[in-house]
C-alpha positions in Angstrom: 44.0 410.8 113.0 41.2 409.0 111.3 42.9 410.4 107.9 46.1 408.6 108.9 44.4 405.5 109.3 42.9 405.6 106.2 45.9 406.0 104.5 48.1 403.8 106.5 44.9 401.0 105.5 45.4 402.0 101.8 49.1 402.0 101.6 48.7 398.2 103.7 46.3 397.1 101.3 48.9 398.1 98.3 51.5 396.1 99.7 49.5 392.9 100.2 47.8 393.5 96.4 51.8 393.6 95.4 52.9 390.9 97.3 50.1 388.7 95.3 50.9 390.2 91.9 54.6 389.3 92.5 53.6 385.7 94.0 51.7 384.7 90.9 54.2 386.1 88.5 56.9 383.7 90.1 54.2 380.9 90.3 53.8 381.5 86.7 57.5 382.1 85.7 57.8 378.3 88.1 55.3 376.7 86.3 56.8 378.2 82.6 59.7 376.7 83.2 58.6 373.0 84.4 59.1 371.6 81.2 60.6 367.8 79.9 62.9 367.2 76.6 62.6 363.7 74.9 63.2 362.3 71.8 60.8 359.9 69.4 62.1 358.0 67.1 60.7 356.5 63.7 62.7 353.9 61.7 61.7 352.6 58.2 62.9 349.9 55.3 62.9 351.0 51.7 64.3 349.7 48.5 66.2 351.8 46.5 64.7 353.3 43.8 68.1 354.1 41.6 71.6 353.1 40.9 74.4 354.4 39.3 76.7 351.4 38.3 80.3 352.1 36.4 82.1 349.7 34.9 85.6 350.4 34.5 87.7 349.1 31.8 91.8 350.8 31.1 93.6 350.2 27.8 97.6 350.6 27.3 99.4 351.3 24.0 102.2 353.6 22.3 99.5 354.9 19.7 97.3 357.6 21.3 94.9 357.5 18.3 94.4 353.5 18.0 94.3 353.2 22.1 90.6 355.7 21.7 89.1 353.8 18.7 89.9 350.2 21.2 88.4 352.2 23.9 85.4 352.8 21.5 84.9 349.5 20.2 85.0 348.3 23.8 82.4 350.9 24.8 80.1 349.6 22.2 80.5 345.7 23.0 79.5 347.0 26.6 76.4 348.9 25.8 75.4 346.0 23.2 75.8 343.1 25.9 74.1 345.5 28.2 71.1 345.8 26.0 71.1 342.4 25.8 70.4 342.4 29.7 67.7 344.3 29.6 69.1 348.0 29.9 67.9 350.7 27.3 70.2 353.2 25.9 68.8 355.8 28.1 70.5 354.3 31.0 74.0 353.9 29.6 76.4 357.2 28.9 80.0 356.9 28.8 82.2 358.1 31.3 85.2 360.3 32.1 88.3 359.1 30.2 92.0 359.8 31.2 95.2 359.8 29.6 98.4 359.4 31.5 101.7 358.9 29.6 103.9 356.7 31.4 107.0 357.5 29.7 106.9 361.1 31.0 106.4 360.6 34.9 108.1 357.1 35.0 111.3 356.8 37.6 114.5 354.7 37.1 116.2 353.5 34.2 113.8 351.3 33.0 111.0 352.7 30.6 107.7 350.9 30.9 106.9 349.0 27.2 103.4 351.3 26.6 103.7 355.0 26.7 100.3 355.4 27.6 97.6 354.4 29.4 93.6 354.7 28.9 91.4 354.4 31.7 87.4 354.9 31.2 84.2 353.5 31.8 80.7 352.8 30.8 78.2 354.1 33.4 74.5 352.8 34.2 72.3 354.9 35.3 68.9 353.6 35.9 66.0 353.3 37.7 65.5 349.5 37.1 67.5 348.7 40.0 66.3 344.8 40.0 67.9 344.2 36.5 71.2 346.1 37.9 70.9 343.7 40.8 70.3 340.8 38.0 73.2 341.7 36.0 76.1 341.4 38.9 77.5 338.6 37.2 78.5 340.9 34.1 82.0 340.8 35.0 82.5 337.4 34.8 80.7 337.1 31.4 82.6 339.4 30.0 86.1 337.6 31.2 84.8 334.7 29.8 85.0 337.2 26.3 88.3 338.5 27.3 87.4 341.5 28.5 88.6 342.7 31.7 86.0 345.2 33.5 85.9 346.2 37.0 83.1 346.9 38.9 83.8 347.9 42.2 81.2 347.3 45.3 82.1 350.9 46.2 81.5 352.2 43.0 77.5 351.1 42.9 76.0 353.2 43.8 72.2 352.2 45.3 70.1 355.5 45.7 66.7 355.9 47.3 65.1 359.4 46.2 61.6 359.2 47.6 62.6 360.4 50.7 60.1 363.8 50.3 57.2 360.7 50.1 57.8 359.5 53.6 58.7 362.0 55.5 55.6 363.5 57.3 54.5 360.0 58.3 57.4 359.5 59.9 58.1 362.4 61.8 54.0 362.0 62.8 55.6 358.6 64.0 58.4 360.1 65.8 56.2 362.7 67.5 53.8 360.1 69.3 56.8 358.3 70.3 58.2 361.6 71.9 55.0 362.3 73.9 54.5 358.6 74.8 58.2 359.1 76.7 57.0 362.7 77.7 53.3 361.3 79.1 55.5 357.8 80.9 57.7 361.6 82.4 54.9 363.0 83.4 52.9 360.3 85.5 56.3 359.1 87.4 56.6 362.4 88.8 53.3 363.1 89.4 52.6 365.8 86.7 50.5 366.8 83.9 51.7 366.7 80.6 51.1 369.9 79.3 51.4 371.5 75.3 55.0 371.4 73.3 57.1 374.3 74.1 59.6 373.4 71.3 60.3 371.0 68.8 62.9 369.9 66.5 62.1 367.5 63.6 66.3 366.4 63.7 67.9 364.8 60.8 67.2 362.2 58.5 69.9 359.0 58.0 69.7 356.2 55.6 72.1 353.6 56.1 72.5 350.7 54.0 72.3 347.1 54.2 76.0 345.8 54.3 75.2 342.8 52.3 72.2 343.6 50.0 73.3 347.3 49.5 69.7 348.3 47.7 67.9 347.7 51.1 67.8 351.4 52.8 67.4 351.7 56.8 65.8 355.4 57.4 65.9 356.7 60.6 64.9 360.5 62.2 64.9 361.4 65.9 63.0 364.4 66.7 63.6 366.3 70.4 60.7 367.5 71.8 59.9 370.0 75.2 56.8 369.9 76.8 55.3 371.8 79.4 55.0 370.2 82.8 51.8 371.2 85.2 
């Protein structure tokens, strides 16, 4: 009899030890699981640091061979009043050039007067983005000359590279924001705010200005989790 008890105390005892062990590994799993997701965000203005500017000039003629050495003698008066601006010869290459002959793809009856037409350009490619923000009234010099380039607003092309530069501060930036969200969270519903259970750094943007172009708006919004106790 005693013997029973003692086991029927023992075999009690293992229950109640269980029940605990499975109590605190729900409480546990519970508290795990408490967790908040924000997002921080960090916004910066840059200046770009590069452009890529083409100018665009087209030729038409019925002599293939005198249409290239116009298109060359263009190119030069180009890169000579470019020079004359301020740009080296590092930062000006010529571009692609295209042939299309009009008298082969024409439709109707009447044949257009030039049988071909030349279209190329003279591309800058610099770092000195103030003087290519100087030179925007190149255009209209060079109509005043007689020559008709085209410079489209599309076509410049304002570039900021030092992106790899900035990048940890702002994400730091974006972080604190995320855990000032996550803290404000925390204290309205009577928590504590605990460690990060996951973070994502998100994606980088950078839009531009839509009437000074070289002005660069970066942005990054990171999601964070944190543990709730």
């Amino acid at each position: 009899m005693k013997q029973n008890i003692v086991a029927a105390t023992i075999v009690a005892l293992g229950f109640a030890l269980a029940g605990v062990f499975v109590w605190l590994g729900f409480h546990q799993l519970a508290t795990q699981n408490r967790a908040v997701s924000v997002k921080g965000l960090a916004t910066k203005d840059v200046k770009a640091d590069h452009a890529v500017w083409p100018l665009n000039y087209s030729l038409d003629g019925n002599n293939l061979s005198q249409l290239y050495k116009e298109a060359s003698g263009l190119e030069q008066t180009l890169r000579d009043v470019l020079i004359e601006k301020g740009f080296t010869d590092e930062d000006i290459r010529r571009g692609n050039t295209t042939v299309n002959d009009n008298w082969a793809n024409y439709y109707g009856n009447t044949r257009p007067a030039n049988q071909y037409s030349l279209s190329t350009s003279v591309v800058v490619n610099t770092d000195n983005v103030d003087l290519v923000i100087a030179s925007q009234t190149l255009t209209n010099d060079l109509l005043e000359k007689g020559i008709i380039v085209h410079s489209y607003d599309w076509s410049l092309d304002y570039q900021f590279n030092g992106l790899t530069d900035i990048k940890p501060a702002m994400i730091e930036e974006a972080t604190k924001n995320a855990r000032i969200v996550a803290q404000k969270f925390a204290d309205d519903a009577n928590c504590r705010l605990g460690s990060i259970r996951h973070a994502n750094q998100g994606q980088f943007s950078i839009e531009s200005d839509q009437y000074e172009p070289w002005n660069k708006h970066v942005r990054v919004v990171t999601t964070v989790d944190y543990y709730l106790k």
